[in-house]
N, C-alpha and C positions, 0 to 999 in steps of 0.2 A: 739468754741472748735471744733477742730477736732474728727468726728466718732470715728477714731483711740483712741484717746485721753479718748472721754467719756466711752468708751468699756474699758480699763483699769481702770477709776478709779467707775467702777457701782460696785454694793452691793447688798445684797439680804437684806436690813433693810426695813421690811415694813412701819415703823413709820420716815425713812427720818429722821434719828437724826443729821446724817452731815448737809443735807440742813440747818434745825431748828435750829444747831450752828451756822452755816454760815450767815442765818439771823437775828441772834440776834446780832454776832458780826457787822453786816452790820449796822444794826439800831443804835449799840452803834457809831458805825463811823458819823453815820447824827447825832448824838446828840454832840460829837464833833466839828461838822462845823458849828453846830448850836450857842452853847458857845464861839467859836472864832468867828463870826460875831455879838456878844454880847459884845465880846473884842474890836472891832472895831471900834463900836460904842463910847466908851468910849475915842479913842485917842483925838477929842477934847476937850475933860474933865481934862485928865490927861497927855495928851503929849506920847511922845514914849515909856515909860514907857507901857505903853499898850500892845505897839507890841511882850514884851516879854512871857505874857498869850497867844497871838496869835498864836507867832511862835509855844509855846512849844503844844500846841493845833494840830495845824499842823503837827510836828513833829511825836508826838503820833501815829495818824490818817494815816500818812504814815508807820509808822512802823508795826501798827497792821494790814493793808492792807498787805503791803509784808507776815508776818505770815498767813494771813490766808488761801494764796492758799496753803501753806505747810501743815496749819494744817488739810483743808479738804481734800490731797490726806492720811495724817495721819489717819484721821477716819476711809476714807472707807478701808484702808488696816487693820488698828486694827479692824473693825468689822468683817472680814474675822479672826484675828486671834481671836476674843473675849477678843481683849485687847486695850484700848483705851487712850492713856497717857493723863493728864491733859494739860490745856495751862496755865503751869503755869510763862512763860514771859510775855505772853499778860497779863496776870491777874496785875502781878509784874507792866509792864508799865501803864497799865489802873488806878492801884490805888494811885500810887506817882502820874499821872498827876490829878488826879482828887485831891488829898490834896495838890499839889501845887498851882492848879488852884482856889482851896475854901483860900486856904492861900491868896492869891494874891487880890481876892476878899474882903474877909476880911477884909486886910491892909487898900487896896484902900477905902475905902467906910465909915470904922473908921477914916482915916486920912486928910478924906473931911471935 
């Protein structure tokens, strides 16, 4: 990042609550690439049928990356104003993949 850049989006929060969002959503993202290389493993088992836990794993994991450089210039400007909106897309995307992904699990594993 450009000086410029981090000079625009700094904050006076002493507890770092952007960073601390930003890496938990980071973490949730390794835990993502972690279940789609779990999916992986399974296409000799089950054939291409696999790839579609992969992709949509993938898919996710892209999507809530592009959100989240949006959502940490969001924070530090809501903590200037003491108002911070919820994420509530990424939550929306994070939970249909995860009960798609239990779903899919599930299926597979009952129908071996």
């Amino acid at each position: 990042m450009s000086h410029r850049v981090i000079r625009a989006l700094a904050h006076d929060d002493p507890g770092l609550q952007p960073e601390r969002t930003l890496l938990a959503w980071r973490r949730t993202l390794m835990t993502l690439l972690v279940v789609c290389t779990i999916f992986l493993r399974w296409i000799p088992h089950y054939g291409l049928i696999a790839l579609l836990p992969v992709s949509l794993s993938l898919i996710a994991g892209l999507l809530i990356q592009l959100a989240l450089n949006a959502r940490y210039r969001k924070s530090t400007k809501g903590l200037k104003q003491e108002r911070i909106p919820a994420p509530f897309r990424e939550v929306v995307v994070l939970g249909g993949t995860v009960m798609v992904l239990s779903g899919v699990g599930i299926y597979a594993v009952l129908s071996r």
